[in-house]
C-alpha positions in Angstrom: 0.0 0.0 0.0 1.7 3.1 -1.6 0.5 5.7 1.3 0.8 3.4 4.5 4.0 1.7 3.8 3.4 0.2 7.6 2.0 -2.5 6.1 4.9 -4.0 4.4 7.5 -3.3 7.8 8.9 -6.7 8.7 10.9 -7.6 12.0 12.2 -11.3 11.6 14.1 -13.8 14.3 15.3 -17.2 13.9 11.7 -18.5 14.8 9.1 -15.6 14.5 8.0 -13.2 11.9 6.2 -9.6 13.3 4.4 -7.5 11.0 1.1 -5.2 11.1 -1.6 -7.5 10.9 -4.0 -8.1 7.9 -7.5 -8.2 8.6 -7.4 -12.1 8.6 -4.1 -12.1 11.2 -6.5 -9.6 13.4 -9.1 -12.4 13.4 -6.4 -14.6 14.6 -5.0 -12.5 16.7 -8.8 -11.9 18.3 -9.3 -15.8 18.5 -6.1 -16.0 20.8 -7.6 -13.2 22.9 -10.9 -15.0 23.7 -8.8 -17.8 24.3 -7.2 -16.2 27.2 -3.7 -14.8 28.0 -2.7 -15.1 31.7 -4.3 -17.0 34.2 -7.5 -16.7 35.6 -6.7 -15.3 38.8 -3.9 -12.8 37.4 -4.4 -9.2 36.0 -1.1 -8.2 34.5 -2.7 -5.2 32.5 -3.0 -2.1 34.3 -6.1 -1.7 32.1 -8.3 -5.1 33.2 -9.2 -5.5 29.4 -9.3 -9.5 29.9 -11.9 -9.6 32.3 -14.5 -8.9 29.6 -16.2 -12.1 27.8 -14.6 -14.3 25.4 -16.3 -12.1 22.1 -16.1 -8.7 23.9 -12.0 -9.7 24.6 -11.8 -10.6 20.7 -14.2 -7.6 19.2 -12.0 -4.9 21.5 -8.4 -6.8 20.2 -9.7 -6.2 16.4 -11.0 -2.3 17.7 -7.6 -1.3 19.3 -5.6 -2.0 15.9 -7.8 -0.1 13.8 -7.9 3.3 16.4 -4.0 3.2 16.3 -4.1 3.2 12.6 -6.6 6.0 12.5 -4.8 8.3 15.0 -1.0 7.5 13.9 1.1 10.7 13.5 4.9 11.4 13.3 4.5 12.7 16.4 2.7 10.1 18.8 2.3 6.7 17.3 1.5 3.3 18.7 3.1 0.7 16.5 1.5 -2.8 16.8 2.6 -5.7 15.6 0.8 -9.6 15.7 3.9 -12.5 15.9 3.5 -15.3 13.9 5.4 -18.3 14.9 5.3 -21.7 13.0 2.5 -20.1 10.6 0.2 -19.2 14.1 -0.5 -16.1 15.3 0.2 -16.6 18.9 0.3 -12.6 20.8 1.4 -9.1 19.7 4.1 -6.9 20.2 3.7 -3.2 20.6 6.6 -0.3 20.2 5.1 3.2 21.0 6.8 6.6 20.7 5.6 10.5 21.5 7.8 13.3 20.2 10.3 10.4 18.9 12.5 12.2 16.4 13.4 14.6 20.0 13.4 11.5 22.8 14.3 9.1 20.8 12.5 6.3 24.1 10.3 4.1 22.8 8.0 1.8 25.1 7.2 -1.4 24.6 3.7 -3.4 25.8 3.0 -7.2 24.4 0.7 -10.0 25.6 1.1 -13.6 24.4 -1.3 -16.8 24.1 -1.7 -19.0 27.4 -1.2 -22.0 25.7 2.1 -20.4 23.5 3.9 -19.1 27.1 6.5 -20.8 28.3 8.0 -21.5 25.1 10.7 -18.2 25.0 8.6 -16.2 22.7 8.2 -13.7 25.0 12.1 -12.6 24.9 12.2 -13.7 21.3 9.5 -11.5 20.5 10.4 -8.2 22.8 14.3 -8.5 20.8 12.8 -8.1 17.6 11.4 -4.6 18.5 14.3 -3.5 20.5 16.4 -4.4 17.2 13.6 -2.1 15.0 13.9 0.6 17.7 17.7 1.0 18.0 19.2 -0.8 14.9 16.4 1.0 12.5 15.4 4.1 14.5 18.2 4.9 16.2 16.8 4.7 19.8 18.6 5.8 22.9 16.4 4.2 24.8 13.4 2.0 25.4 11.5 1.5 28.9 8.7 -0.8 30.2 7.0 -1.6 33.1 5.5 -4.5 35.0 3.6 -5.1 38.2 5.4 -6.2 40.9 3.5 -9.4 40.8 4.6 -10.5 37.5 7.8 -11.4 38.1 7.9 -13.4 34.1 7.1 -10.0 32.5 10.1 -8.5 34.9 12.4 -11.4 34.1 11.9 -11.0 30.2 13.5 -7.5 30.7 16.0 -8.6 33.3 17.2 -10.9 30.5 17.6 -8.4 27.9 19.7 -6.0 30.0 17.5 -3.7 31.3 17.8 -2.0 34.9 15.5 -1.1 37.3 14.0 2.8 36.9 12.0 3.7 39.8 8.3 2.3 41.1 5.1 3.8 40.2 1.8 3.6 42.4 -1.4 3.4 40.4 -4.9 1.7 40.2 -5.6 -1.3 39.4 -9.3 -3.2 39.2 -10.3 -0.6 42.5 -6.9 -0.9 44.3 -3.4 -0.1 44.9 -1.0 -1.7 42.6 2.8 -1.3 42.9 4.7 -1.1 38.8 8.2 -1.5 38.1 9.8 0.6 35.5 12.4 -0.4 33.8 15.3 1.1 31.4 17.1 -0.1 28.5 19.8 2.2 27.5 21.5 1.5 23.6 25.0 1.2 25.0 23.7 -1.9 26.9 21.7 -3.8 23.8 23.2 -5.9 21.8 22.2 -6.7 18.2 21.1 -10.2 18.3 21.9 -13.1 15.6 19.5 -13.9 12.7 17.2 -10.6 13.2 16.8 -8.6 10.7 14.1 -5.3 9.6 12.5 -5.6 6.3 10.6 -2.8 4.3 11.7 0.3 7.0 12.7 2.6 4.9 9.6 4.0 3.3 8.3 4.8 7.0 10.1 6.2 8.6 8.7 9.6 8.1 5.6 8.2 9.9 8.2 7.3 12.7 8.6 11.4 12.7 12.4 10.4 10.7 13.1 12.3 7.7 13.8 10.5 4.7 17.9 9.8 4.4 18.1 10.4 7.6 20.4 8.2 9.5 19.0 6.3 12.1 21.2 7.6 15.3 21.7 10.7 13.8 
């Protein structure tokens, strides 16, 4: 697609491929949300968007995509991608940036089938953006966050270097919820083996990069 060049951006590891979805990968995507994605008695989101029904999880997965695409600028943009592993979609993968081409700190937010956890995808899948964000965009940063009581979400940054940046008090389903923010600085990434970024160039003006630009200019 000439004028959303988004569509053809590729991230690919040794064992997954992340992309913006089609509309069929969004049904996919929306089957794996009904399905569920932590356990029942959990609520990793700070936003308790999985205790809605089975449909109502899978119609608001598939409404999410489309209001990023419709309220995308340069300036504040939520990039979303699904992960296809062994021809499944099996979670997505989000890298978000405000006032990039000046912060140059992405954040990152994902989620992941139930029945695909456990498998490393998580880490796999969280590399292939960092790579995007400071291999193709030239990042100095990228952060996260976790409640306290996830400590898998906490170990998946732990393992790719990053350090501990403060804790944040907020609400979560009517209570008090402690958040872990965490920092990954470029100096500390390393680029991994086998990834590589397909089809980047054409956006990133819509990453708020000027064409020709180099990326940690």
């Amino acid at each position: 697609m000439r004028h959303w060049p988004l569509f053809a951006l590729k991230v690919t590891t040794p064992r997954l491929e992340l992309r913006l979805p089609t509309l069929d990968d969004l049904d996919a995507l929306a089957d794996r949300a009904a399905e569920g994605v932590h356990e029942p008695g959990g609520m990793p989101f700070g936003v308790p968007w999985t205790d809605a029904p089975p449909l109502e999880r899978a119609r608001s997965t598939v409404q999410m995509h489309f209001r990023q695409w419709g309220t995308w600028s340069p300036d504040d943009w939520h990039c979303s991608f699904v992960v296809a592993w062994e021809g499944r979609i099996v979670g997505t993968q989000e890298m978000a940036g405000r006032d990039f081409a000046y912060t140059r700190e992405i954040s990152t937010g994902s989620w992941l089938g139930l029945r695909f956890q456990g498998r490393g995808i998580g880490t796999e899948m969280r590399a292939a953006v960092l790579h995007l964000a400071f291999a193709g965009l030239g990042a100095r940063y990228a952060v996260s966050s976790a409640f306290t009581d996830n400590p898998r979400s906490l170990a998946v940054s732990r393992r790719l270097g990053y350090r501990d940046d403060g804790i944040e008090v907020c609400r979560r389903r009517d209570e008090t919820a402690r958040q872990q923010r965490v920092r990954l600085a470029r100096e500390d990434w390393t680029a991994p083996d086998g990834f590589a970024i397909h089809g980047l160039e054409p956006c990133l003006p819509l990453f708020g990069l000027a064409e020709g630009r180099p990326p940690h200019a």
